[in-house]
N, C-alpha and C positions, 0 to 999 in steps of 0.2 A: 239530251245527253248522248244519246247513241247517234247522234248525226254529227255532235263535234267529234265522237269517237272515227266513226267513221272517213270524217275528211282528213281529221290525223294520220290517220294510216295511210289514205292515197295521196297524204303530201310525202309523209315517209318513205311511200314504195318510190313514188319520182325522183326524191331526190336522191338514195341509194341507189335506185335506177340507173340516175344521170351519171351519179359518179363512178360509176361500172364503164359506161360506156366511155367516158371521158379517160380510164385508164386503159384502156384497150385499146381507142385510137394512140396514147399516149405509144403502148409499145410497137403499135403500126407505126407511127412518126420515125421513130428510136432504129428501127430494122431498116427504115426507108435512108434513114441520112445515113447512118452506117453503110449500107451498100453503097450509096451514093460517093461518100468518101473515098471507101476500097477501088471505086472503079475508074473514077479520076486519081486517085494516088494523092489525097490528102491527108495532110496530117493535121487536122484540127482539134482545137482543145475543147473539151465538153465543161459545161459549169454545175452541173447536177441540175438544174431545169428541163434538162433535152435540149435547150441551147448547143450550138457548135457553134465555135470562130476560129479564123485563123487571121493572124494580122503576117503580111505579107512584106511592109514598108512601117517602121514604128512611128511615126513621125518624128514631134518635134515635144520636149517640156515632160514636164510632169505630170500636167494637167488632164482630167479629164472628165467629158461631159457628164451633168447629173440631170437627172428629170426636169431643174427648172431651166434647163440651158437653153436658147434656139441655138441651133443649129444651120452653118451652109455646107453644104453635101452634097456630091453627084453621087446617085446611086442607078444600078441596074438592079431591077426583081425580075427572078424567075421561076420557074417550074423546074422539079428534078428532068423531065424531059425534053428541058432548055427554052421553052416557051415563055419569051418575056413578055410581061405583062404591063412593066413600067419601066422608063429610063428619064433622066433630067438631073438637072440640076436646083436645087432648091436651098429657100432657107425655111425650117420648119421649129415650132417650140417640141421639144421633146414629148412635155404630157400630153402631146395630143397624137400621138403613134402609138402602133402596134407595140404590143409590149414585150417583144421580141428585141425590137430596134431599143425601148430602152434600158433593156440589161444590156443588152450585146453591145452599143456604143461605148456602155461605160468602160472597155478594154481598151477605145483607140486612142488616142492623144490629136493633137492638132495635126494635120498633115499626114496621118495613118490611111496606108490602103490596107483593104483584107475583104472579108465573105464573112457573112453569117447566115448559120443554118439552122433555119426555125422551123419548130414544130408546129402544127396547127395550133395547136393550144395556144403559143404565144402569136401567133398570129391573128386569123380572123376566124378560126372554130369553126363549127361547121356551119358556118354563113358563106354563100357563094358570094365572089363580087365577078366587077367585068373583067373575064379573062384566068379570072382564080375560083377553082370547083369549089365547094364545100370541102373541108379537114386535108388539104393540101401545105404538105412541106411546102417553106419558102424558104426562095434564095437571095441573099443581096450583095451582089460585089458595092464595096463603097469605098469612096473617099471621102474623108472627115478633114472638109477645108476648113473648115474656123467654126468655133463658136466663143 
């Protein structure tokens, strides 16, 4: 009994843990694209996630992508300190992206240009990939050619 006791507790402290630090990067993210914004002179709009977008070109319709949509897109990803990581053009299904791209899409319409500016959380968290640290804002100028 005192061993299920015990592992309770150090499943509890982890995940209390976790989500301490998960809010702390959270308002690192939050200060990092805020500066970031101020110092290029953006005016983007936040959604209450730590998301930022700004759609620059509205496109075309009413429509707009939902998680089961693919997707054709040129996009650039970058670093706040401009260090691009990815560019191309692609066609991709939504559920299988970063989950930054699929709230933030769902603002553009077909033929929309704009930036989205994610937080690590909606990004890839503190997993490093090739070219992207661990808990790094990311940036994506896109066009949303069709889906």
């Amino acid at each position: 009994m005192k061993i299920k006791l015990i592992l309770l507790l150090i499943i509890s402290l982890s995940i209390f843990g976790c989500k301490k630090d998960v809010d702390e990067q959270a308002k690192i993210d939050e200060q990092i694209i805020l500066d970031y914004l101020a110092e290029h002179n953006i005016d983007a709009i936040a959604t209450g996630t730590g998301l930022y977008y700004l759609i620059q070109v509205e496109g075309e319709g009413d429509d707009h992508p939902n998680v089961n949509s693919t997707v054709e897109i040129y996009y650039k990803g970058y670093l706040t300190d401009g260090s691009v990581f990815d560019k191309r053009t692609a066609t991709l299904p939504l559920y299988n992206v970063i989950q930054g791209w699929k709230e933030g899409l769902r603002y553009f319409k077909r033929g929309s240009v704009g930036k989205l500016f994610i937080p690590s959380k909606l990004g890839y968290g503190p997993t490093s990939r090739t070219g992207i640290p661990a808990n790094s804002v990311l940036i994506f100028d896109i066009h949303l050619i069709d889906f």
